[in-house]
TORKOL-672016 format. One record per residue (C-alpha): x, y, z. Coordinates in Angstrom, 1 decimal, always signed. Layout:
REC       X       Y       Z
REC       X       Y       Z
...
//
This chain:
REC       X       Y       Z
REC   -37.4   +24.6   +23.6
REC   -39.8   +23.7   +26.6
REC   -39.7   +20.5   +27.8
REC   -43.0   +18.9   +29.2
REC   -43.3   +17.2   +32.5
REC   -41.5   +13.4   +32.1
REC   -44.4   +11.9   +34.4
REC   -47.9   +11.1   +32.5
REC   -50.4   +12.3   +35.0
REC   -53.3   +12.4   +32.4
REC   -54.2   +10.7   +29.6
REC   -55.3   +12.0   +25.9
REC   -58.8   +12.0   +26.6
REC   -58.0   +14.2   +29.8
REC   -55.7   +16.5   +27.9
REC   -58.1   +17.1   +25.0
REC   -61.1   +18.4   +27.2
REC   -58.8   +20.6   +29.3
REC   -57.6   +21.7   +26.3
REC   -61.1   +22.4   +24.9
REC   -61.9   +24.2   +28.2
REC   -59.1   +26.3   +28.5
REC   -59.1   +27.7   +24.9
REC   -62.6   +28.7   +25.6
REC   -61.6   +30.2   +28.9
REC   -58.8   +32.0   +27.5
REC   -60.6   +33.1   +23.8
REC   -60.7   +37.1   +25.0
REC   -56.7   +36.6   +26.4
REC   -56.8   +34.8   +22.6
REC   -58.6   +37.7   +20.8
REC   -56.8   +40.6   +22.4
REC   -53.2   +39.2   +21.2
REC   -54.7   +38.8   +18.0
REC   -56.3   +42.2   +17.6
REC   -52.5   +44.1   +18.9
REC   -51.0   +41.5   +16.5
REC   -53.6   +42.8   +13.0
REC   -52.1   +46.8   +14.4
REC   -48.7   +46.1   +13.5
REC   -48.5   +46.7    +9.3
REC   -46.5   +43.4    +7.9
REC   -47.0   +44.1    +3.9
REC   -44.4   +42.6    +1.7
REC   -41.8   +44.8    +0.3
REC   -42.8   +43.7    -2.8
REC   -46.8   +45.1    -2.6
REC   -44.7   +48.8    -1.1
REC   -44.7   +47.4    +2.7
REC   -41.7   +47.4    +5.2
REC   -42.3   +44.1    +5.9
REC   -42.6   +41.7    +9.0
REC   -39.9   +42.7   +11.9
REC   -42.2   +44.8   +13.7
REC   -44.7   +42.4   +13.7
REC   -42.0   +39.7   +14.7
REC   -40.9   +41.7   +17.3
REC   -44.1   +42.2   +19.2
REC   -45.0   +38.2   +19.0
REC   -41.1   +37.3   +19.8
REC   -41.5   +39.2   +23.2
REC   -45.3   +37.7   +23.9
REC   -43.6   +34.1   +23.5
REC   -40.7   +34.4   +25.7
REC   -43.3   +36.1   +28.4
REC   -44.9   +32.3   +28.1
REC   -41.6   +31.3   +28.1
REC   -40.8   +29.8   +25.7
REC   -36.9   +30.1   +24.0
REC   -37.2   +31.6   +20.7
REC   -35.3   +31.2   +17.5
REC   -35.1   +34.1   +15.2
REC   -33.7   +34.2   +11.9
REC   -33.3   +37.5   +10.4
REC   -32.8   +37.8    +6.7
REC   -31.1   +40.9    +4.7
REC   -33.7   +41.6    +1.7
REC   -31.2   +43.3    -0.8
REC   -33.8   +43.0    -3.2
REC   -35.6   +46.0    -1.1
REC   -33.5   +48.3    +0.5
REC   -31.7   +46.3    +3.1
REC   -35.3   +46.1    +5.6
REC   -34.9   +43.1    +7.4
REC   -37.0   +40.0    +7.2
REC   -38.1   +38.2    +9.9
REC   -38.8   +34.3   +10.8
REC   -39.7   +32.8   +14.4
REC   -39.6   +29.5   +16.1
REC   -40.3   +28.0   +19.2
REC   -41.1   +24.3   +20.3
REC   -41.6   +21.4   +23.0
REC   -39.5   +18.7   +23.5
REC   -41.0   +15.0   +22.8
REC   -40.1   +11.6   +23.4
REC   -38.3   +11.4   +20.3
REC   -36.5   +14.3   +19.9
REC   -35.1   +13.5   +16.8
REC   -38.1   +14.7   +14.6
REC   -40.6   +17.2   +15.3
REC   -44.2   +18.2   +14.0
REC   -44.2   +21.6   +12.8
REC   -46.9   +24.2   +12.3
REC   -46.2   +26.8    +9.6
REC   -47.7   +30.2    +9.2
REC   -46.4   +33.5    +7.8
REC   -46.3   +36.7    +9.4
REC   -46.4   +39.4    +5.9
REC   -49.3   +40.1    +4.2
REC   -50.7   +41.8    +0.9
REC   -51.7   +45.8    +0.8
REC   -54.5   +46.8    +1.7
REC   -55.6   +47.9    -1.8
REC   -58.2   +50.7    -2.3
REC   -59.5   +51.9    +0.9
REC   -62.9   +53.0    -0.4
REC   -63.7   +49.3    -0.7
REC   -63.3   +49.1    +3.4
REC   -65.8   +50.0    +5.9
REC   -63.1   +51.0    +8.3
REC   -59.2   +51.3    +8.4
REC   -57.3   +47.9    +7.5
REC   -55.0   +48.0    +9.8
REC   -57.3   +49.4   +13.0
REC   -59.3   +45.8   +13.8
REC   -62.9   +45.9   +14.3
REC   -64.3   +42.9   +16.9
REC   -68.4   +42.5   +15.6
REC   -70.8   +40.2   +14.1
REC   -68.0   +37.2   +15.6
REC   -65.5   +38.3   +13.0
REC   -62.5   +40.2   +13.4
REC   -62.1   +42.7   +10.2
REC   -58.5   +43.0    +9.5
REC   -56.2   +43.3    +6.2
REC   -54.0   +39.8    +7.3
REC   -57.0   +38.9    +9.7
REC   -57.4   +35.2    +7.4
REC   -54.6   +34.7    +5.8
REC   -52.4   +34.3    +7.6
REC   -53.1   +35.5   +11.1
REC   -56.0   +33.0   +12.1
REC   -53.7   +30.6   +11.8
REC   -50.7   +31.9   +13.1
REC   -52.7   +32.8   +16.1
REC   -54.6   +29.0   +16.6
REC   -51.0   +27.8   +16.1
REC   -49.0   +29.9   +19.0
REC   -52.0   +29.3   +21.5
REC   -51.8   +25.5   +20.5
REC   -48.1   +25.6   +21.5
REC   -49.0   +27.6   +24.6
REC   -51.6   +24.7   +25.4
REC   -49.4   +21.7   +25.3
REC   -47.5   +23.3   +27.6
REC   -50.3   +23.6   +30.5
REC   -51.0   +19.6   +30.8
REC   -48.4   +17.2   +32.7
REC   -48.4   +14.6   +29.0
REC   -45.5   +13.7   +27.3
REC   -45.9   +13.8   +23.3
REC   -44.5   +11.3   +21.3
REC   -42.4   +13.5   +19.0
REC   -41.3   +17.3   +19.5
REC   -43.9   +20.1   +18.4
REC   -43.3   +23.5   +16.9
REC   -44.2   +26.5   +15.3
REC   -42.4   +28.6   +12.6
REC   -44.0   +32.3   +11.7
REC   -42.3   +32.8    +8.6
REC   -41.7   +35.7    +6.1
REC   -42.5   +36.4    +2.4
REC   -44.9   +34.0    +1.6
REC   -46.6   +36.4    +0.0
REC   -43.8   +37.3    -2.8
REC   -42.1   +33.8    -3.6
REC   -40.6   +33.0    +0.3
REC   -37.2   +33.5    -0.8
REC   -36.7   +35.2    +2.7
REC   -38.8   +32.9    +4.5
REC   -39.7   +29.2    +3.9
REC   -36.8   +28.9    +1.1
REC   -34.1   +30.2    +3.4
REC   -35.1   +28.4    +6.0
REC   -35.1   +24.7    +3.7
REC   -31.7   +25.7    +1.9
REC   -30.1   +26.2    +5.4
REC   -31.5   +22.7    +6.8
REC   -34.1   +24.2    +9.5
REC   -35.9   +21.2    +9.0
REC   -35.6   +17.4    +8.9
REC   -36.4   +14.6    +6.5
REC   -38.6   +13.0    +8.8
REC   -40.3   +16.0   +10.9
REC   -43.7   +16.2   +10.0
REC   -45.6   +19.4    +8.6
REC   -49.0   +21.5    +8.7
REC   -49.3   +24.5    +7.1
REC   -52.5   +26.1    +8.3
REC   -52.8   +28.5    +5.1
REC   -55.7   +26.9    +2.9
REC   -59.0   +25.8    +3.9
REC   -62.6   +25.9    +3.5
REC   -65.5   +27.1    +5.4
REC   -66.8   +23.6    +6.8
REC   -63.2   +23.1    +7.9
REC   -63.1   +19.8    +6.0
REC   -60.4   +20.1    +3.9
REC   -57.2   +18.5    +3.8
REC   -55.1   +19.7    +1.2
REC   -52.5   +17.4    +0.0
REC   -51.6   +18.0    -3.6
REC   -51.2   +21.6    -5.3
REC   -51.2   +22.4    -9.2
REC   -48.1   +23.7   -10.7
REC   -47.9   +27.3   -10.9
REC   -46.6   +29.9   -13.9
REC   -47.0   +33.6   -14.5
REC   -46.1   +34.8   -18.1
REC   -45.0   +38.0   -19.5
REC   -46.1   +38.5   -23.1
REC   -44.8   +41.4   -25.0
REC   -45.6   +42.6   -27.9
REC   -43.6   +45.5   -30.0
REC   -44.5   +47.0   -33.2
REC   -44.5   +50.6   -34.4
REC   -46.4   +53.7   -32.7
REC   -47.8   +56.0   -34.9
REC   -51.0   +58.2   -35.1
REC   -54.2   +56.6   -34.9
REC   -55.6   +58.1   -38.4
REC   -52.7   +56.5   -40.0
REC   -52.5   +53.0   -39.3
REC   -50.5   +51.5   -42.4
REC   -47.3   +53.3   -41.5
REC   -47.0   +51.4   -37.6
REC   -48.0   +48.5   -36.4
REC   -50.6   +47.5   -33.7
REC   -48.8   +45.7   -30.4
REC   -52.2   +45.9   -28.6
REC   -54.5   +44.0   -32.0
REC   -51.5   +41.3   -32.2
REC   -51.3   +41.1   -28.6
REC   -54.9   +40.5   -28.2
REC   -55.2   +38.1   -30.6
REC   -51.6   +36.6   -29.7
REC   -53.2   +36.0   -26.1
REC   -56.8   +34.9   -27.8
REC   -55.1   +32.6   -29.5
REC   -53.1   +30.7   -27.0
REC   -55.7   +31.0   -24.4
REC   -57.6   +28.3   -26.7
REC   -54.7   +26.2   -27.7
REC   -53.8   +25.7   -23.9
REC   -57.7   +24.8   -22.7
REC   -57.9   +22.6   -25.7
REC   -54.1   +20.8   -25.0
REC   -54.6   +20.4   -21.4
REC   -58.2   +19.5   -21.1
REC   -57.5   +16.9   -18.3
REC   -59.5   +16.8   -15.3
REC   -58.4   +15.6   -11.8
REC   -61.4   +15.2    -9.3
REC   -58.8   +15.2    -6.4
REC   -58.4   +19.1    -7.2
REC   -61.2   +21.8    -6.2
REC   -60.8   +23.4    -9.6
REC   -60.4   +19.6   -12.0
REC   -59.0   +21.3   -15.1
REC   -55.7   +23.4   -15.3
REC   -56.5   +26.7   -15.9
REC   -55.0   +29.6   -18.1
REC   -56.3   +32.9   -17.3
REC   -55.3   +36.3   -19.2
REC   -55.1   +38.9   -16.1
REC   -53.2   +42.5   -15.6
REC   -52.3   +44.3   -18.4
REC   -50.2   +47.2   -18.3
REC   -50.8   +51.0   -19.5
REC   -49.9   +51.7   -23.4
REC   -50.4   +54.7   -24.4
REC   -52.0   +57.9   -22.4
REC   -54.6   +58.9   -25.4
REC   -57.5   +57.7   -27.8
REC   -55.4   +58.8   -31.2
REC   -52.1   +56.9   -31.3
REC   -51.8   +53.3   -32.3
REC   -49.7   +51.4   -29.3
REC   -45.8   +50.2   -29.9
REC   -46.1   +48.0   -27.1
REC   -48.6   +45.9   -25.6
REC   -47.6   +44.1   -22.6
REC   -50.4   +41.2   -20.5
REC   -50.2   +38.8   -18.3
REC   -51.2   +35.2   -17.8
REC   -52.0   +33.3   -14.8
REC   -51.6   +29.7   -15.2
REC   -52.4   +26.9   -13.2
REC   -51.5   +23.7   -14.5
REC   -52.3   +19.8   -12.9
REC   -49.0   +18.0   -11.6
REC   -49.2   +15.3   -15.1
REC   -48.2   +18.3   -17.4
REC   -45.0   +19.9   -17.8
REC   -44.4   +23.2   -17.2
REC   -41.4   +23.0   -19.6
REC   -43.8   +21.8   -22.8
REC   -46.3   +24.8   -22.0
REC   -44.0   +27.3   -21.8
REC   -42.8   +25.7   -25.6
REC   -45.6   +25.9   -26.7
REC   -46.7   +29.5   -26.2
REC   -42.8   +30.2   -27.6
REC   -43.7   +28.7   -30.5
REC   -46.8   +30.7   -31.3
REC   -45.1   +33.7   -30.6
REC   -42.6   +32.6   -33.4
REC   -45.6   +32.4   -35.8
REC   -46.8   +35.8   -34.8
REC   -43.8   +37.4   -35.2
REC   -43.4   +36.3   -38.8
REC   -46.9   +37.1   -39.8
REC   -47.1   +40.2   -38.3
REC   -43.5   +42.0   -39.0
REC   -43.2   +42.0   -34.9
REC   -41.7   +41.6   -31.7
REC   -43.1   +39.5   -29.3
REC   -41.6   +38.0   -25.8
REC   -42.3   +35.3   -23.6
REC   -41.3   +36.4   -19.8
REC   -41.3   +34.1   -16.7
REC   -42.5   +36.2   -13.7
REC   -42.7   +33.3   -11.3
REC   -42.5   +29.7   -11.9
REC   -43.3   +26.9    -9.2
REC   -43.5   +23.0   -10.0
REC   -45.9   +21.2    -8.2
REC   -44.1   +18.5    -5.6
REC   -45.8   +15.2    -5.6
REC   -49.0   +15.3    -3.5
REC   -49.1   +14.0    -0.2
REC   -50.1   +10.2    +0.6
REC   -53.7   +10.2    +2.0
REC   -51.7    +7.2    +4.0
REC   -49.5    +9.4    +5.4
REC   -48.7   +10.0    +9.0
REC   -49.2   +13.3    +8.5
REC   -52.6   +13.4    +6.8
REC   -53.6   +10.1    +9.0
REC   -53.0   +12.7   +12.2
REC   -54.4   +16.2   +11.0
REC   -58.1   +14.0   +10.0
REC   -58.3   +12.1   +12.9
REC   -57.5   +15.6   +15.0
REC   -60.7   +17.0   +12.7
REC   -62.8   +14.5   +13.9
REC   -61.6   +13.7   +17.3
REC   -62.2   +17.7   +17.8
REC   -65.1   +19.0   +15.8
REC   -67.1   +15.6   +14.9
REC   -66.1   +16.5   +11.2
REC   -65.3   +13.3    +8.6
REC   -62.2   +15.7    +6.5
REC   -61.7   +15.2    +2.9
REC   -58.6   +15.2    +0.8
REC   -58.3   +17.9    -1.9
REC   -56.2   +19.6    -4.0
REC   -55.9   +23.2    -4.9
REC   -54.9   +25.5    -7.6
REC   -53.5   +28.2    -5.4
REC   -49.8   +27.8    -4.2
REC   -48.5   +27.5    -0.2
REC   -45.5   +26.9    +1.3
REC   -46.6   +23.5    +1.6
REC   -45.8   +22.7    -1.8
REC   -41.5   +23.4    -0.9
REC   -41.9   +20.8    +1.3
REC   -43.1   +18.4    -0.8
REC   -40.6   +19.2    -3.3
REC   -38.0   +19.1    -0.2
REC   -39.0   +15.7    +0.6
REC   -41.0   +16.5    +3.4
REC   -44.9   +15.2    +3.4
REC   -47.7   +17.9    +4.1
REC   -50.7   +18.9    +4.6
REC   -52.8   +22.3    +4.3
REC   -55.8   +22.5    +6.8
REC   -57.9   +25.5    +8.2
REC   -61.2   +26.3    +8.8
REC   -61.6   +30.0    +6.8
REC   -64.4   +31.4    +4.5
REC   -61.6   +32.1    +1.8
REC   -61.9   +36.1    +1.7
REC   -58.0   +36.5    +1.8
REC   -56.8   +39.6    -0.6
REC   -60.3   +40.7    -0.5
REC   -61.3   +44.2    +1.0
REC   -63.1   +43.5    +4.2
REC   -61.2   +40.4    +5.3
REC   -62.2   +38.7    +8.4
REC   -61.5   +35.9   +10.3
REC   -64.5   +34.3   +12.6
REC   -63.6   +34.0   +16.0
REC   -65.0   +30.2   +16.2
REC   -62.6   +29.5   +13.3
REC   -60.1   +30.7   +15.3
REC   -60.8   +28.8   +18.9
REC   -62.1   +25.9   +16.8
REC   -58.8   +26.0   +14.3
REC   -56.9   +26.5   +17.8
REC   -58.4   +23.3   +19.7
REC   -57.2   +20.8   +16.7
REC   -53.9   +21.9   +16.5
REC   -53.2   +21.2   +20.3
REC   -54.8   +17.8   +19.4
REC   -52.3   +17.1   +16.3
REC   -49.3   +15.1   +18.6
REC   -52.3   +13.8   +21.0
REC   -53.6   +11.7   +18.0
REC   -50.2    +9.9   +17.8
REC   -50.7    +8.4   +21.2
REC   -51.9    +4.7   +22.0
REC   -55.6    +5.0   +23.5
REC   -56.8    +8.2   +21.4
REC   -60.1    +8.1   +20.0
//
C-alpha cells in the first residue's frame, strides 16, 4: 500500500487540473502499456484460453516498477486443468483506513471468434483512426488501464484522500467469476463499508451510471424422442418439431406473464430470447432423437427466478404427456439480481459528481440487462456502481477502445476520492 504525503500542499481544485494535465502528458506512456498489455492472450479457459497469469504477470511487475506493493491471489482452476487464475491488488492509504474505494476490472477475455470477421490479428493491436483494435481492447482493458493510471495519479500530488483507494484486476468474469470476484468475496477481500466502481458497462456519451442489473438465467431444454428415417415418420418421434414448438410455446407464455416494464432499465421489459442450438443429426433423411436449445433470459429484479423456472417445468410436463417424450429443463447459469443501488448513495453521489466535475456531463442512473460483477456486490452487501465511457462493441469482431475514452475514463477515476473532500466543485 502507498501512503500519500500527510501534509496538504494543494487543494482539490489544484489536484484535479494537474491531474488533467498529466494524463494528457503521459497518454502515449498510457497507450504503449496498453498496447503490450492487448499482446498478452487472457481468454477464459472456458472459451479454450489459458487464461490471465501471463497477463497478470506483465501488469504485476509494471506496478511494483511505480511502486506500488502488490497483492496477488492465485487460484487453482481444477475445473480446467490445474492453469492458474490470477487476481491483483494494489492501493493508497487514506485518512480513514478503515474503508477503502475500490475500482474493479478484470483481466480474461472472450475468444476471438472467427478471424475472417477481423481486419487484422486480435491479439496484434492496431493504433489508427483514435481507436485501439484489440480482442479485450473494451471490455475490459479500457478500464483496467484508466483505473491503474488513476492509482498511479493519486500518487504524484502531495493530498491526502479521505478514505483508502484501490484497484483489483480480477479473473473470470467472463465465465461466472468463481475464480475471481467470488473467491475473492467468500474469503472477505472486501469490507462492508468500502465503496465500489466497476468500470465494465457504459455508454458512448459516458452518461451512464449503472445501479441496478436484471436477474439473469440460461436454460437447457432437451428434448428426446425416437430417431428413425426421414421417409418413415410414424415409427419415431420428432425431438426437433416438439422442441420447436416446446420453445415457441414458452417464449409467448413468458413475454405475456412478465410483461412489466421498468423505465430505470435500458431494455424496460424482461426479456426471453431462444439462442444457440446444438447439432442433431449430420443428414437431410433422418428424423432427430434429440433436440437440444438454449434460452437466454433476462428477467427485472420484481419477478422470481424460482416461479419462471416453474413455469417452463410445467409446460414441459404437458409436452411430455402429449407428445410420448422426453423433455428437460437444465440450469446453465443462474444469477439473482441484488437490490439496485441508491441513487442517494455515497457511491453513486461521488462517481456523478466526478462525471461532471471532469467532463461537464449531467450522468444518469440506469439499469441494464447484461450481468457484471457489480451485481455480487450488491448481493454481498456492498453498494455499486457501473460507469464507463465505451461504444459497447465488446465480443464483437473488430473491438476497439477510443483513446479519448480511455484518457477521459482515466481523468474521472483519479477524481472519484477528490469529490469526497470539503471545497470540491
Amino acid at each position: 500500500m502507498v501512503v500519500l504525503c500527510l501534509n496538504m500542499v494543494s487543494t482539490p481544485y489544484d489536484v484535479i487540473g494537474r491531474i488533467n494535465k498529466d494524463v494528457d502528458d503521459s497518454s502515449q506512456k498510457i497507450l504503449n502499456f496498453f498496447v503490450q498489455m492487448l499482446k498478452i492472450r487472457a481468454v477464459n479457459p472456458r472459451g479454450g484460453g489459458g487464461g490471465e497469469h501471463e497477463r497478470a504477470d506483465f501488469i504485476q511487475e509494471f506496478m511494483k516498477n511505480q511502486g506500488f506493493q502488490v497483492k496477488r491471489v492465485d487460484v487453482n482452476d481444477d475445473e480446467n486443468g490445474g492453469v492458474t487464475r490470477s487476481n491483483l491488488s494494489a492501493s493508497i492509504e487514506g485518512v480513514d483506513s478503515s474503508r477503502t474505494l475500490w475500482l474493479i476490472s478484470h483481466m480474461d477475455t472472450v475468444p476471438e471468434g472467427s478471424l475472417d470477421l477481423w481486419d487484422s490479428d486480435p491479439f496484434e493491436p492496431q493504433v489508427r483512426d483514435g481507436r485501439i483494435i484489440a480482442r479485450g481492447s473494451e471490455d475490459n482493458g479500457q478500464s483496467l488501464v484508466a483505473s491503474l493510471f488513476a492509482l498511479r495519479e493519486l500518487t504524484l500530488f502531495d493530498v491526502r484522500l479521505p478514505f483508502n483507494v484501490g484497484v483489483w484486476f480480477v479473473a473470470d468474469e467472463e465465465a461466472g467469476s468463481k475464480y475471481g470476484i467470488k473467491h475473492l468475496l467468500a474469503h472477505n477481500y472486501f469490507g462492508k463499508n468500502d465503496i465500489v466502481v466497476v468500470p465494465d458497462s457504459g455508454s458512448p456519451d459516458g452518461k451512464d451510471i449503472e445501479i441496478a442489473e436484471k436477474s439473469l438465467l440460461w436454460l437447457k431444454i432437451t428434448t428426446t424422442g425416437k430417431q428413425v428415417h426421414a421417409s418413415l415418420p410414424r415409427k419415431g418421434i420428432n425431438s426437433t418439431r416438439i422442441g420447436m414448438r416446446y420453445a415457441l410455446e414458452i417464449d409467448e407464455f413468458l413475454h405475456k406473464k412478465y410483461d412489466a416494464a421498468d423505465p430505470l432499465f435500458n431494455e424496460p421489459l424482461s426479456t426471453f430470447e431462444p439462442t444457440k442450438k446444438e447439432t442433431n443429426v449430420a443428414n437431410v433423411n433422418t428424423i432427430p432423437g434429440l433436440d437440444v436449445q438454449y434460452f437466454d433470459c433476462r428477467v427485472l429484479p420484481r419477478y422470481s427466478l424460482d416461479d419462471v423456472i416453474e413455469n417452463v417445468k410445467s409446460t414441459a410436463e404437458v409436452y411430455k404427456k402429449k407428445y410420448n417424450c422426453n423433455i428437460s429443463v437444465g440450469i446453465e447459469q443462474r444469477d439473482d439480481a441484488g437490490p439496485a443501488t441508491s441513487e442517494d448513495s455515497e457511491v453513486a453521489k461521488l462517481l456523478a459528481k466526478a462525471i461532471e466535475t471532469m467532463s461537464n456531463k449531467r450522468p444518469r442512473y440506469v439499469g441494464i440487462g447484461g450481468q457484471t460483477v457489480g451485481n455480487l456486490f450488491r448481493k454481498a452487501g456492498i453498494p455499486t456502481a457501473v460507469w464507463s465511457t465505451i461504444d459497447e462493441v465488446a465480443h464483437e469482431p473488430n473491438e476497439y477502445c477510443k483513446i479519448s475514452n480511455l484518457l477521459n475514463d482515466t481523468k474521472v477515476f483519479a477524481a472519484l476520492p477528490l469529490m469526497a473532500m470539503s471545497g470540491t466543485p
